[in-house]
C-alpha positions in Angstrom: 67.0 113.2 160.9 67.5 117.1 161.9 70.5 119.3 160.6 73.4 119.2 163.1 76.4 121.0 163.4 80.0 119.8 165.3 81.7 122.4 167.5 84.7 121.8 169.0 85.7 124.5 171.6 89.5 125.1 173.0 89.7 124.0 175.7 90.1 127.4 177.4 86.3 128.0 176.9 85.1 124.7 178.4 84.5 126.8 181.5 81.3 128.2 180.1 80.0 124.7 178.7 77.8 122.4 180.6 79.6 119.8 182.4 78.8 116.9 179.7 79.7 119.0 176.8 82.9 119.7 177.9 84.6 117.7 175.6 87.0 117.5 172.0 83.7 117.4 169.8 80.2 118.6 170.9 77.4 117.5 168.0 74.5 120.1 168.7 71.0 119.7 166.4 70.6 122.9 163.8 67.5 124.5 163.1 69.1 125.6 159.8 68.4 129.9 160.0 70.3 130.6 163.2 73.4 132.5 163.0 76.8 130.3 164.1 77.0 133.0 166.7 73.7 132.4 167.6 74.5 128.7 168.0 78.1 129.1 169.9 75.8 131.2 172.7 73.1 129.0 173.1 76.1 126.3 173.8 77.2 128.7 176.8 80.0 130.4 175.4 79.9 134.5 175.0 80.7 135.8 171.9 83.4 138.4 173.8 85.2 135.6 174.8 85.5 133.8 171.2 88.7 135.2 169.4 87.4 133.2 165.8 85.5 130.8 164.1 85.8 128.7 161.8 83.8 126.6 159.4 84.9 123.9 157.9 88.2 125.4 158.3 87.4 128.8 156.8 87.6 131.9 158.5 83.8 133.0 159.8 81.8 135.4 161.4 79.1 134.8 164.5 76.2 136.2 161.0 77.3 133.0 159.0 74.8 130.5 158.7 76.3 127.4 158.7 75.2 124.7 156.7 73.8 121.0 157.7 77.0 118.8 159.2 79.8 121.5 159.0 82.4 121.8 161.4 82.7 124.9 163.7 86.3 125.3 165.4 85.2 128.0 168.4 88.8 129.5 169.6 89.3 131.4 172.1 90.5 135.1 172.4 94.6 136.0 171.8 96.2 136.7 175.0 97.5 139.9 175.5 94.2 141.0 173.7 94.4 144.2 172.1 91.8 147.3 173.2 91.6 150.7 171.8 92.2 152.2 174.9 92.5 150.3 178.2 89.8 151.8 179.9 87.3 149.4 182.4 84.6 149.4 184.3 83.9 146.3 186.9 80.5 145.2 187.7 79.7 145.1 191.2 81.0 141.9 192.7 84.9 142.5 191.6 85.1 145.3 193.6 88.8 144.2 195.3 90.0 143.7 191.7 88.7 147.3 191.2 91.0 148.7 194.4 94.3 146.7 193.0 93.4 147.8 189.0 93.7 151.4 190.3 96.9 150.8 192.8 98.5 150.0 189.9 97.3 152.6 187.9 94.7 151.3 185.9 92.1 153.9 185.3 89.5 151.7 186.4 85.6 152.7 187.1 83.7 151.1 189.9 80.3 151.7 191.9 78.8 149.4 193.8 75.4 149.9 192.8 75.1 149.9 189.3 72.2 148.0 187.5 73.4 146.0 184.5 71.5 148.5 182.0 73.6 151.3 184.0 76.4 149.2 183.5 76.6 148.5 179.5 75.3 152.4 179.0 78.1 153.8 180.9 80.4 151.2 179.3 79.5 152.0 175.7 79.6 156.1 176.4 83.0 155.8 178.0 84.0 153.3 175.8 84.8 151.3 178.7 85.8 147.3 178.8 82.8 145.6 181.2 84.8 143.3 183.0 82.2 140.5 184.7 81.4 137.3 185.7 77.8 137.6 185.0 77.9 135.7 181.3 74.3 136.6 180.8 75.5 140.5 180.9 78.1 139.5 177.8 75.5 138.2 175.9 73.8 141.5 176.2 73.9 142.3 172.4 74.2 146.2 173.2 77.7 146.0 175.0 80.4 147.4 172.8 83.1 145.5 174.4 83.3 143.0 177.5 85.1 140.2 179.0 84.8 137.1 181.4 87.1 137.5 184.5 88.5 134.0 185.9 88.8 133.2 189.0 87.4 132.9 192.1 90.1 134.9 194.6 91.2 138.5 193.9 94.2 137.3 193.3 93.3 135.0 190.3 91.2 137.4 188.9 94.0 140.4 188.6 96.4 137.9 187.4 93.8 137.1 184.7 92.7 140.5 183.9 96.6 141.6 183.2 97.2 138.8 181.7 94.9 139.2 179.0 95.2 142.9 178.2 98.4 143.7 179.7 97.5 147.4 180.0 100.6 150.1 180.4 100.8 150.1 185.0 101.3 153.5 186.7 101.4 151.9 190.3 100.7 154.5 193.0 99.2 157.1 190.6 95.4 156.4 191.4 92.9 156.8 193.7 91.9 153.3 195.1 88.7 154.7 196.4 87.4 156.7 193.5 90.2 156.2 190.5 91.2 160.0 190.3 94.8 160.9 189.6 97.2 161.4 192.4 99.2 164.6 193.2 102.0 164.9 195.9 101.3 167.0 198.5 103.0 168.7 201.6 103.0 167.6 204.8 101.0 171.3 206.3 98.3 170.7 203.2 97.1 167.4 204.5 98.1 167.7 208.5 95.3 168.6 209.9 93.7 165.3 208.7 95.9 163.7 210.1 96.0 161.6 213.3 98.7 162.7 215.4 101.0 158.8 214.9 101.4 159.5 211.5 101.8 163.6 211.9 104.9 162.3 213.6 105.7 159.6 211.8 105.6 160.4 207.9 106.5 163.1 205.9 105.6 162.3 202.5 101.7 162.5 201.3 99.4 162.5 197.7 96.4 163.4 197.2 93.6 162.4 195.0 92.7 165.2 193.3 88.6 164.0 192.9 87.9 162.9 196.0 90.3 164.7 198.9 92.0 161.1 200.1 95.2 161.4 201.7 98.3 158.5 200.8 101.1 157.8 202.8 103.5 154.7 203.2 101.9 153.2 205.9 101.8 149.9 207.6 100.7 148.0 204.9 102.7 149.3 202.3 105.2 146.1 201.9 102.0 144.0 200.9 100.8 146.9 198.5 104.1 146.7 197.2 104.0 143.0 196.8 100.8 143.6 195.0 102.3 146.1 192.4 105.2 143.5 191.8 103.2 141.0 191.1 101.1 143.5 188.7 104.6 144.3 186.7 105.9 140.2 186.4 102.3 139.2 185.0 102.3 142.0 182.4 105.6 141.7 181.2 105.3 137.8 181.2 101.9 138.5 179.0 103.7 141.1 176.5 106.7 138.7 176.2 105.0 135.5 175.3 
C-alpha cells in the first residue's frame, strides 16, 4: 500500500473540487516529497484561497511535507481579508465588476486585453490584488497576491469582492471608464461637449482628470445609486461580523 494523506476542505472551497471529492473527508495517495501545498493544488484548490493548514491539528505551511496518514484541515480564507493596500486589477472577463469597483471608488485597474503574463507583471509592480476566475492564473507561482471571484452575475461577484476585503468606498470619485480621480467642474468647462438636452437640463458636472470624461446625474443615476447602496450595506455588514 502507497502513503496517503486525508484532507478535509471547508466547505467554502468545495467549489474548486471535483464533483466526487466534494465531501467531509477526501483520502488522496502521497508520493511522500511533495509539499502539502503542492498536494491541496493538485486537489483543485488555489493556495490564495486557503487562509491555513493544518496537520494533524498543528499549524502548517503549503512547504510542509506531510507525513504517511496525517490529517490536513484546508480552511478557507477570513472574511473581511486583510490587504496592504486595497489596490486591484481584474482580468479581462469581470469587466462590469471593474465599472461598479470604480463607481464606488475603488481604485480599480482594467484593460481588456491583457495576457495573463501582462496580468501577474503588472499586478506584482503595482502591488495590485488579481482578481479572476481563471484558477489556473492563481496557481501561477509568480503572483504576489490574488483571489477567486464567485459568482456568475455582476452582481454576485461585487457582493463577493466587498465582502471579502471590504475596502474603504468613495462612491462617485472615479472614473468608470479609465479609474482616474474625479474633479467637479463648471458647467462653461464641459459645455461644449455637451448635447444640447443636457446643456439645458443639468448644471452640475466632474471630470476625470486622466481621460477627459464628463459626469452628470443623468437618467440612470437612481440605479447607480442603488448600486452604491448596495456597495456601503455589504461592506459594513463584512466589517461588522
Amino acid at each position: 500500500m502507497g502513503a496517503e494523506l486525508c484532507l478535509r476542505v471547508e466547505p467554502g472551497l468545495w467549489l474548486f473540487l471535483a464533483p466526487r471529492d466534494r465531501r467531509d473527508e477526501l483520502r488522496l495517495p502521497y508520493d511522500g516529497a511533495s509539499s502539502l501545498g503542492h498536494v491541496v493544488e493538485s486537489a483543485g484548490v488555489p493556495l490564495p484561497e486557503v487562509g491555513s493548514l493544518l496537520a494533524d491539528g498543528r499549524v502548517v505551511t503549503p512547504a510542509y511535507h506531510p507525513r504517511d496518514g496525517e490529517v490536513v484541515d484546508v480552511r478557507e480564507m477570513s472574511r473581511p481579508q486583510p490587504v496592504p493596500v486595497p489596490l486591484f486589477l481584474l482580468d479581462v472577463h469581470l469587466g462590469t465588476l471593474a465599472r461598479r469597483l470604480r463607481l464606488v471608488g475603488v481604485d480599480t485597474a482594467y484593460e481588456n486585453d491583457l495576457d495573463d503574463d501582462t496580468l501577474i507583471e503588472r499586478a506584482n509592480a503595482e502591488r495590485r490584488v488579481l482578481l479572476t476566475q481563471d484558477r489556473g492564473l492563481l496557481r501561477r507561482r509568480m503572483l504576489w497576491l490574488g483571489a477567486y471571484v464567485r459568482g456568475a452575475r455582476p452582481e454576485e461577484q461585487f457582493d463577493d469582492v466587498l465582502g471579502r476585503f471590504a475596502p474603504p468606498l468613495a462612491p462617485w470619485t472615479r472614473c468608470t471608464a479609465c479609474n482616474g480621480l474625479l474633479a467637479p467642474a463648471g458647467k462653461e468647462e464641459v459645455e461644449t461637449g455637451l448635447l444640447p438636452g443636457t446643456r439645458r437640463s443639468y448644471d452640475t458636472f466632474a471630470r476625470c482628470h486622466a481621460c477627459g470624461q464628463v459626469y452628470w446625474r443623468g437618467a440612470h443615476a437612481d440605479r447607480l445609486q442603488s448600486i452604491v447602496e448596495r456597495a456601503e450595506h455589504v461592506v459594513m455588514t463584512a466589517v461588522a461580523d
